[in-house]
Every structure is written in C-alpha cells, then in structure tokens.
C-alpha positions in Angstrom: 14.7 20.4 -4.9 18.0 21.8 -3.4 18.2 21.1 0.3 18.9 24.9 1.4 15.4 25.6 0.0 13.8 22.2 1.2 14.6 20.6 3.9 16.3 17.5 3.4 13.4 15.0 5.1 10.5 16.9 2.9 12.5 16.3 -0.2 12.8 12.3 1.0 8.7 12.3 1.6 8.2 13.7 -1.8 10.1 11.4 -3.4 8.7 8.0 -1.7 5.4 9.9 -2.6 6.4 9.3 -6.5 8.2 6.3 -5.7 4.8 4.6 -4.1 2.8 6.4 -6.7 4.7 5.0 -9.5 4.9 0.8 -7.9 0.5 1.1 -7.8 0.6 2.1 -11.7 2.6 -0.6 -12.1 0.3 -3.4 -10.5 -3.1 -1.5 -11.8 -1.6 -1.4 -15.4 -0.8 -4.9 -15.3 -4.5 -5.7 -13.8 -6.0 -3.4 -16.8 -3.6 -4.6 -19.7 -3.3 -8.5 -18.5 -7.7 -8.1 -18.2 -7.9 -7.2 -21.7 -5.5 -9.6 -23.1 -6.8 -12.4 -21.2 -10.1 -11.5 -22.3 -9.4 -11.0 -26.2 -7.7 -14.4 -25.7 -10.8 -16.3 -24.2 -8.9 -17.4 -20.7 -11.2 -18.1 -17.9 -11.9 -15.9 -14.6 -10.2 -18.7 -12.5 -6.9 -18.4 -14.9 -7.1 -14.6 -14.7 -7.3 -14.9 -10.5 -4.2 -17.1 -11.1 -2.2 -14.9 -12.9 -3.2 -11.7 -10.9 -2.3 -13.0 -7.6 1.0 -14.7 -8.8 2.1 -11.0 -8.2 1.4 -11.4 -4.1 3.7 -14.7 -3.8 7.2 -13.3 -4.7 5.7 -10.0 -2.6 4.9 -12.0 0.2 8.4 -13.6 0.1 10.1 -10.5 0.2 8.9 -8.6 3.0 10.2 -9.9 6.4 13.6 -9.8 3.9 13.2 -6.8 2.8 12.9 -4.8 6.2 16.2 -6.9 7.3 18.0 -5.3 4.3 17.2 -2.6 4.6 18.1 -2.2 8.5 21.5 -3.6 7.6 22.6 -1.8 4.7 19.8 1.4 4.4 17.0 1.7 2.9 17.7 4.1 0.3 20.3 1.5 -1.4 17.3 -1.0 -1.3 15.0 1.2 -2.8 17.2 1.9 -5.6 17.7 -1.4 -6.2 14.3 -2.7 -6.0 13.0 0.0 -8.3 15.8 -1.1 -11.3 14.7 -4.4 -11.0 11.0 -4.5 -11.1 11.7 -1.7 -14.2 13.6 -3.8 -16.2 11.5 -7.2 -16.0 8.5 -4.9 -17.0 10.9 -3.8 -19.8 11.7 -6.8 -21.3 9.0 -9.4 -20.6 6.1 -10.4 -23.1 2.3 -9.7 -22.6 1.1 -13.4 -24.0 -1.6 -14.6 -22.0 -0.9 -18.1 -23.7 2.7 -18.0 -22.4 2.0 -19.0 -18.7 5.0 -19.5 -17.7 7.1 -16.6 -18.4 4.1 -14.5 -17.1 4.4 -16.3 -13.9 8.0 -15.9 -13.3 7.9 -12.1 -14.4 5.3 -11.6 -12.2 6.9 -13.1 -9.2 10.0 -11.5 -9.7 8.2 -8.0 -10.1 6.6 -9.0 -6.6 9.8 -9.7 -5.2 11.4 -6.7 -6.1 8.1 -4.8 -5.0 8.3 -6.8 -2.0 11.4 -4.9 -0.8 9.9 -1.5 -1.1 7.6 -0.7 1.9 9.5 -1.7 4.3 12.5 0.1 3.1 10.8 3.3 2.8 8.9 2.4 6.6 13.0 2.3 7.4 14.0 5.2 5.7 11.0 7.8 6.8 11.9 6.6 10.7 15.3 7.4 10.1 14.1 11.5 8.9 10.6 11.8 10.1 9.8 13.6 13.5 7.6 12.1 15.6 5.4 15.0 15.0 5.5 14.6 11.7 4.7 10.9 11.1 1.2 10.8 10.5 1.0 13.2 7.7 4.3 12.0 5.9 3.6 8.7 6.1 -0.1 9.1 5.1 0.9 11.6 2.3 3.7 8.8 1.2 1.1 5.7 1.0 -1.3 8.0 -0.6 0.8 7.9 -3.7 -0.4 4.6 -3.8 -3.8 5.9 -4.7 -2.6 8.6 -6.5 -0.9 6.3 -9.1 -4.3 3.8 -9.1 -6.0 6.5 -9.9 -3.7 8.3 -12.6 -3.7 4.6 -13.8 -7.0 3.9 -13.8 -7.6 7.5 -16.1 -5.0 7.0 -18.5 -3.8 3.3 -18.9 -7.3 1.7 -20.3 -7.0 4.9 -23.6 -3.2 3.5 -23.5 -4.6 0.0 -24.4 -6.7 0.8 -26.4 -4.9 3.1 -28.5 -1.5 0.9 -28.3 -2.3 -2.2 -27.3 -1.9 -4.0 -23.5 2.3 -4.6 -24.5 2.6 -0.3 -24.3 1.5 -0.4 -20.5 4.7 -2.4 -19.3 7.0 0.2 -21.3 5.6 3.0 -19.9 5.6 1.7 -16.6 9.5 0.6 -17.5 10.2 3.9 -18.2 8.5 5.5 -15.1 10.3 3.1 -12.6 13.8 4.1 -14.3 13.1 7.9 -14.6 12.0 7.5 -10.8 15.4 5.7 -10.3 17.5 8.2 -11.6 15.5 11.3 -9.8 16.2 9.0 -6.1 19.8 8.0 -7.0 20.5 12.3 -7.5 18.2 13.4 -4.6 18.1 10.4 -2.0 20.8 10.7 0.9 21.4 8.6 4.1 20.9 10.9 7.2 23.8 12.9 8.3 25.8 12.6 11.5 24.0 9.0 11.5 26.8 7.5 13.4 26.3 10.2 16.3 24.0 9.3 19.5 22.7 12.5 20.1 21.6 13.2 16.3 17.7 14.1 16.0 15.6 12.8 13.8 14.5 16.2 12.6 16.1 16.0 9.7 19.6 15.5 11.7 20.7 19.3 12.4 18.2 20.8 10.1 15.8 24.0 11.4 13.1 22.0 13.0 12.7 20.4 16.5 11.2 17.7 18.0 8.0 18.2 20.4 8.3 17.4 23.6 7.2 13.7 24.6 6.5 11.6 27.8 8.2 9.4 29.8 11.2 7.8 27.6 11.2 9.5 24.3 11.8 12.6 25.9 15.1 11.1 26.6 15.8 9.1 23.5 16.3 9.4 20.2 13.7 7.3 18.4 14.2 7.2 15.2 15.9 3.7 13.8 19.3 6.0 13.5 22.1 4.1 12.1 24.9 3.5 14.1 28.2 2.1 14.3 26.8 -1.4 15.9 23.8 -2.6 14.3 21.4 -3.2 17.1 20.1 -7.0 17.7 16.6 -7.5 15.9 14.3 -8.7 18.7 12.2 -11.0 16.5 10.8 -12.8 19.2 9.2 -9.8 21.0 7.9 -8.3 17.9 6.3 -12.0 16.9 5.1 -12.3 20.0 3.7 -8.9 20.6 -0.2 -8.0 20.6 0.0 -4.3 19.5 2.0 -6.1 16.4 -0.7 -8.4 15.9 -3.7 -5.6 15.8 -1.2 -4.1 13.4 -1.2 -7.1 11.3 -4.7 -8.4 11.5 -5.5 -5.0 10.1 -3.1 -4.4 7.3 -4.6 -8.1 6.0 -7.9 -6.4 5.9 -7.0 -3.2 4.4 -5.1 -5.1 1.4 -7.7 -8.0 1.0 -10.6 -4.9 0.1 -7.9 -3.0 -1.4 -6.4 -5.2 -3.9 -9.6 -7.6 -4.2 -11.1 -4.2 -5.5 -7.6 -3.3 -7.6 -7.9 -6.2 -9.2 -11.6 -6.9 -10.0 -13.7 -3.6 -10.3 -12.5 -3.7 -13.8 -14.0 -6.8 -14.4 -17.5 -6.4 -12.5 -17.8 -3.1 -14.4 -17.7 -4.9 -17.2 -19.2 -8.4 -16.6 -21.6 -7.1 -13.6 -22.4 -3.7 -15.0 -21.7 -4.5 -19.2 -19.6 -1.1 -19.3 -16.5 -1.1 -20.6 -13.9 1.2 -18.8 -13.3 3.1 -21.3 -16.8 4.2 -21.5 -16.8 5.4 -18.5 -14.2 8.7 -18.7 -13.0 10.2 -16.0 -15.2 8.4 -12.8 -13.5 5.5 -12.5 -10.5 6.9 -11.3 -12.7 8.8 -8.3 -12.7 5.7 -6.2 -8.6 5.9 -5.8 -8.8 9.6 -6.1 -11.2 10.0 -3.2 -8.6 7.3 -1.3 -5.8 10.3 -1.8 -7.5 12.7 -0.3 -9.0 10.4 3.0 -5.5 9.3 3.4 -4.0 12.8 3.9 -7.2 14.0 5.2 -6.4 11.2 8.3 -2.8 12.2 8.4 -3.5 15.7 9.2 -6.3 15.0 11.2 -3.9 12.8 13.5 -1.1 15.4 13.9 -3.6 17.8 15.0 -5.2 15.9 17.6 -1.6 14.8 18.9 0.7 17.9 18.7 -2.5 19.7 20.1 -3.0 17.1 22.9 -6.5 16.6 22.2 -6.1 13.0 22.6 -3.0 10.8 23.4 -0.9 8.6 20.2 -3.0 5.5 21.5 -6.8 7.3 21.3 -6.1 9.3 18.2 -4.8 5.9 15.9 -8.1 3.9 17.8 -10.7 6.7 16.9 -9.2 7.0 13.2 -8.6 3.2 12.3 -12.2 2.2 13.6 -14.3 4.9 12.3 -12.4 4.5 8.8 -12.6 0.6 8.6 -16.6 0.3 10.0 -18.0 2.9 7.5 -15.5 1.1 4.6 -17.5 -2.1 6.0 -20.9 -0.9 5.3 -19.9 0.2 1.9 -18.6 -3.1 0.9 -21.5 -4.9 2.2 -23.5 -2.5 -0.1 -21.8 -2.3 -3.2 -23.5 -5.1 -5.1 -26.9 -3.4 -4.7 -26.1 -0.6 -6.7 -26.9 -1.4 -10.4 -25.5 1.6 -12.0 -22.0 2.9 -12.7 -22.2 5.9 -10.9 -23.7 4.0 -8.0 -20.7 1.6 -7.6 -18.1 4.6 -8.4 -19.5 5.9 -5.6 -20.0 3.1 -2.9 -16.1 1.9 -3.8 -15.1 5.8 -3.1 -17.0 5.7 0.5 -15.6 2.3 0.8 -11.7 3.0 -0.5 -11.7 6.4 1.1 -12.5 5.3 4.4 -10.2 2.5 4.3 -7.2 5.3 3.7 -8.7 7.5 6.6 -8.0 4.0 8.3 -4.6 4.2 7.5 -4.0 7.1 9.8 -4.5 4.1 13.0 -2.8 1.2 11.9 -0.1 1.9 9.3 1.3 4.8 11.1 1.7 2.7 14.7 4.4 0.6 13.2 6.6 4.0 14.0 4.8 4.2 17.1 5.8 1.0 18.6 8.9 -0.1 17.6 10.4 3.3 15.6 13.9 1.6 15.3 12.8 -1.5 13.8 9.9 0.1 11.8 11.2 -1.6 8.5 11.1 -5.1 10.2 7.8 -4.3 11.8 6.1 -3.0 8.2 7.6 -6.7 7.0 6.2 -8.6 9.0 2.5 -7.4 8.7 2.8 -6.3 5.0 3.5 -10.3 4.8 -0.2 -10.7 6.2 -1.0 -7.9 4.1 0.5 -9.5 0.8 -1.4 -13.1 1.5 -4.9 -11.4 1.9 -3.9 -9.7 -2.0 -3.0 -13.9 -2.6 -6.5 -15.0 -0.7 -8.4 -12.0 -1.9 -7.8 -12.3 -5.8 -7.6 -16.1 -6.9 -10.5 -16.6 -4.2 -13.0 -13.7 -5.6 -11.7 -15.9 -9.4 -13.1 -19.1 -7.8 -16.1 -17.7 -6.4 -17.2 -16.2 -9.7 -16.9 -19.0 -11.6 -18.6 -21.1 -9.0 -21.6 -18.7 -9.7 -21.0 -19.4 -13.1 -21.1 -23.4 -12.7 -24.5 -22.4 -10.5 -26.1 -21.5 -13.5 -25.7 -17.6 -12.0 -25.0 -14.8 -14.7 -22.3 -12.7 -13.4 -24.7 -9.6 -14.2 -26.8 -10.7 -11.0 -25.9 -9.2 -7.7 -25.9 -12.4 -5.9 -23.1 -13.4 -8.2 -21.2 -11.0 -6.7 -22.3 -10.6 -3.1 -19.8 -13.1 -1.4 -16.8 -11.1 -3.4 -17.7 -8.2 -0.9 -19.5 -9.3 2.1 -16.2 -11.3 2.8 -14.1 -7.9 3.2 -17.2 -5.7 4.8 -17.5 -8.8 7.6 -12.9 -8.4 8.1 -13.2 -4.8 8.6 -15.6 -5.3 11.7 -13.6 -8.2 13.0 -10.1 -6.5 12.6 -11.1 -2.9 13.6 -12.5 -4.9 17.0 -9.2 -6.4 17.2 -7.0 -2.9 16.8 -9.3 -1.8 20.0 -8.3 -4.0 22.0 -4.7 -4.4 21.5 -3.1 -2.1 19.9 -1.3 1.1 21.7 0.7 4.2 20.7 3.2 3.8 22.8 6.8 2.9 22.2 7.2 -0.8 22.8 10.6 -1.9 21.5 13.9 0.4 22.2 
C-alpha cells in the first residue's frame, strides 16, 4: 500500500471501501444477533422495531454535525475517531434483551458515532477524488456497504449459532479497531492543501483533471482545505431544489434498504418458516448482487461522462430513475413469492437496482456543492437516517397489527403494506430527482 506504487487517492478509496464495509457488518450483526436473542427471550415484533431503530436516532443526530466537523478539522481525524468509538461500545456492552435500557443507550451512541462517518468520508473523497473519477470511487466506496451486509449476512448467523449472539459485537469490536489502526497508518490529509492552485488529482500526483465547462475549468473544485475556512452557506443549501431531489431520494433509498436490513431475517423466518441458517450461501446474494449494481452504475456513469455521451445532469437522471422504478416493481412483488429462492431473488432485482440508483443521487452531492460535500451528504443522510427510524419501528407496528387482525404473518397480506410502502417512494422520489435535480456545480 506504499504510495509510490499506489497513488495516494486509490489507497484513500480502498480504505473507506473497508471502512463502509466494516460499519454495515456492524448494524447487520446487531439486526441478526439482537433477532435471535429477542426471539429466544419471547419479546414482541413491536419491541424488536423499537430496539432496531433506536440505532437511526443518535445517527440522525449526528449527521448535519458530523459534516461540520469534519469541514472544520478534516475528515480523516473524524473518521478515526468515530470508528474507536462505535468499536469500543460494541466491545464492552451486554447482549440482554431484558436490559432495555443499556441496549438503548449503546445503541444510540453506536448511531452517533456512525452518524459522523458518511459525511466525513463525502468530505474526505472531495478533497482526493477527480471529478472524473467520482462516480466509480464513490460507488465502489458505498458498495462496501453491501459488501459487508453481505459477508455479514454469510457468516454472522453460523457465528450465533456456534457462539452465541454476545460473539457478534466482539468480532465486530475487533474489526472496527483493526480498521482503526490500518487508517491511522495509511490515511493522510492532502498535500499542499493550503495552496490555491493544488488539484484534486491526488494533489501533485501523475494524473490530471478532464477538461470541464464553463467554471470548473477555472476552479479547483474539490472542498481543498485552506488557510480561511470558507463560510458554510446553510441557507442556500436548505433552500435549494437540486438538494432537495437529493434528499427526497436518499429517504427512499434507506427506507427500502434498511426496512429490508432489518426485517428479511425475520420474514424469512416468520413469513417463509426458514431459518437463516438453513438457507447457506443465498441469502447473502441480495447484498451481493447490490455490490456489483453499485459499481456496475459507477462505471457506467464515468463512461457516459468522460466520453461525452451525455452531460453530468442526463447521465445521474437516466441512472437514478431506471435504478429506483425497476427496484419499485420488485418491492411491490416481493410478497407474492412463496419460496426462498423466489424472495432471494426479488430482494436482489430490488436491492441491486436500488445501488445502480446510487450512481444519480449519491454521487450529485459532489456535483453540486463539491466544497461543502460533507455538509451536503449531512443534511440528506439526516432524511436518510429518519426513513431507517420510520421504516423499521413502522414495518414492527404494522406486523403486529396484522397479528391483532387475526392475520398469520405466514400470509402475504400480512406483509404486503411492509413493501408496497417503499415500491410506491421509489416512483414518487425518482419523479422528484427528474425534475429538480442537476449536475451542475451549484455552490462555490
């Protein structure tokens, strides 16, 4: 990983690759090793929602925060300190589903420490990333969010079993501190930061920057730390359309996301009667298949832009609609497959096209405002967070309402508000991203 071998700004992508990788083994270990206490301890589905999206408030909490930290101090000092946190309240905190309380607060303070993350890295990858280069490193960072579901999803349920739900929270202890120590060795702030003139091209290193329109041919774009901190326009970006497409958006994306993060273990195994660890190696393929899309939509993006097939505005439109209308119909579907194979594979379409969406949205923070990326990623991660707060304790009350209906959860029409909910956001919000958002730079 030595720098005259790498350069600099790939080593910084791999690394918040593991680092996202490593936070979404994290919140799907707790999901599987909090399910099966829970249920070995006879708690209700409405309890379970509660405790699951407890998570989302401190994470919530911390965004808008966390992006202003981050600009002020950097976000690779964040990072590191976000990371030690979450790591040692996983370390040290019981798995009792009888002791409420101290589950709460852990779980609030993991969320506020997670809170801090995305924005920082949002701060840190405008700082080294190319313009060029944004789609594929920022879709090949937050696919280590599905990469890590997934690996969690293969290995973690064997890990209960085997050890019981307490081992998950060490391993992922250990995991967030080995990460830690690999950023704290690795991890730099850019070079020459302080200068005007330095590029974001990995600040001197042996690439250059394409040539592009109007201002940013100009202008360095990149959030570059300088000797004044520059004033945060909060009332632009509150005010601003483009950053409301972005937002309406990422609440969708993480409403299906973590709604089906959270509880596809438990339809498996109330809708379906299968147990996950009966079920091998497929039930990873859903967050597997999201890995793949999300890069897939990353590459697909640069192409289309460094080749000037379409403009930075048409390419994040074509991808964020096509990705979040066939995700839609997939949701709407799922509860009519009967069979395990059937939902592993509607969730995959329905997951995967969600991550090809990620190539419109989640990159056009960078797009829009590339010096206050951080702040920008806190703001709608915020909306983002609150649909995993909605999404989970709602999809709780909903299934015991079906159960007070005299409705076996085993009975599609138990489940069928739990999906059409997130099929019918993905129309409204991909209608909304047409109409308002751009790729243009909004914000110098």
């Amino acid at each position: 990983m030595k720098s005259k071998y790498i350069p600099k700004r790939y080593v910084i992508v791999i690394l918040t690759f593991i680092c996202t990788s490593v936070c979404y083994i994290e919140r799907v270990g707790f999901s599987i090793a909090y399910t099966a206490a829970a249920d070995a301890a006879g708690i209700d589905q409405s309890s379970k929602g509660m405790i699951l999206s407890t998570f989302y408030y401190g994470y919530a909490c911390s965004q808008i925060p966390g992006g202003w930290v981050a600009q002020k101090i950097g976000g690779r000092r964040v990072l590191l300190f976000s990371f030690l946190l979450w790591s040692m309240t996983c370390a040290f905190v019981p798995l009792d589903p009888n002791r409420v309380v101290i589950l709460v607060v852990a779980r609030l303070l993991v969320g506020v420490a997670q809170g801090f993350i995305f924005p920082s890295i949002h701060t840190v990858l405008a700082q080294w990333v190319p313009p060029h280069e944004r789609s594929r490193s920022v879709s090949l960072t937050t696919s280590g969010m599905y990469f890590g579901a997934a690996a969690g999803m293969l290995i973690l349920p064997s890990l209960v079993r085997l050890k019981g739900p307490q081992s998950v929270f060490l391993v992922e202890a250990a995991l967030g501190i080995m990460w830690s120590l690999l950023w704290l060795k690795y991890a730099s702030d850019p070079p020459r930061s302080d200068h005007p003139k330095a590029t974001a091209a990995g600040f001197g290193e042996s690439s250059s920057l394409l040539p592009i329109k109007g201002i940013q041919k100009a202008k360095v774009e990149n959030g570059v730390h300088s000797m004044r901190t520059p004033k945060i326009p909060w009332k632009r970006i509150i005010f601003s359309l483009p950053v409301w497409a972005i937002v309406a958006n990422n609440f969708t994306f993480h409403y299906a996301l973590y709604v089906l993060m959270n509880w596809l273990p438990t339809y498996f195994e109330l809708g379906l009667n299968r147990s996950l660890q009966e079920m091998g190696s497929s039930k990873m393929i859903p967050y597997l298949n999201m890995f793949l899309f999300s890069n897939i939509g990353g590459i697909i993006a640069d192409h289309l832009i460094t080749r000037r097939i379409m403009s930075v505005t048409k390419t994040r439109k074509l991808l964020n609609t096509l990705g979040f209308m066939v995700a839609s119909c997939a949701l709407m579907s799922l509860p009519l497959f009967r069979t395990p194979n059937g939902v592993v594979f509607c969730s995959s379409v329905a997951l995967g096209f969600l991550a090809l969406g990620r190539a419109g949205f989640a990159v056009n923070h960078m797009d829009v405002a590339p010096r206050y990326a951080g702040i920008v990623m806190g703001v709608s991660n915020t909306a983002g967070t609150l649909a995993g707060i909605v999404g989970v304790d709602l999809t709780g009350r909903l299934l015991e309402a079906a159960k007070a209906a005299q409705l076996d959860l085993t009975s599609p029409e138990s489940w069928r508000a739990v999906f059409l909910i997130p099929g019918f956001l993905c129309i409204f919000s991909s209608i909304v991203f047409l109409v308002l958002s751009t790729g243009e730079r909004i914000f110098d």
